[in-house]
C-alpha positions, 0 to 999 in steps of 0.5 A: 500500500501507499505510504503517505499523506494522500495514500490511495486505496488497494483497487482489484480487477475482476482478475484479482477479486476473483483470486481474491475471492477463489470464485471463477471469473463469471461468478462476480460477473453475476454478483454484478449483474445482480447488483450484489457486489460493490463495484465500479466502472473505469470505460468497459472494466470493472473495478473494486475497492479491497476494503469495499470488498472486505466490508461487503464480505463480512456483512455477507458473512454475519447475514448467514451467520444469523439466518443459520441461528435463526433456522437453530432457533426454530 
């Protein structure tokens, strides 16, 4: 990462993300279709802000962590 005052955020591309991620390609193609992952353009490529993507993914993760308690619960 950068080192100072004006330091830039980690950017990926759907190459990264998806190694990132150890989902194929095609699978964040569809995340973006549906609306589901945080990205944006730069002309025809997509690009993804890692700590978008870290906070997407936690939020993610305690969504199914309380629908499977809530399913425990019944």
């Amino acid at each position: 990462m950068a080192e100072g005052k004006y330091a830039l955020p980690r950017v990926m591309t759907v190459r990264e993300l998806s190694a990132y991620l150890r989902v194929h390609p095609s699978t964040v193609y569809k995340l973006l279709r549906r609306g589901e992952l945080p990205g944006f353009r730069i002309g025809t490529d997509w690009r993804f802000n890692a700590e978008a993507i870290d906070k997407w993914c936690l939020e993610r993760n305690s969504r199914t962590d309380e629908s499977a308690e809530d399913s425990d619960s019944k």
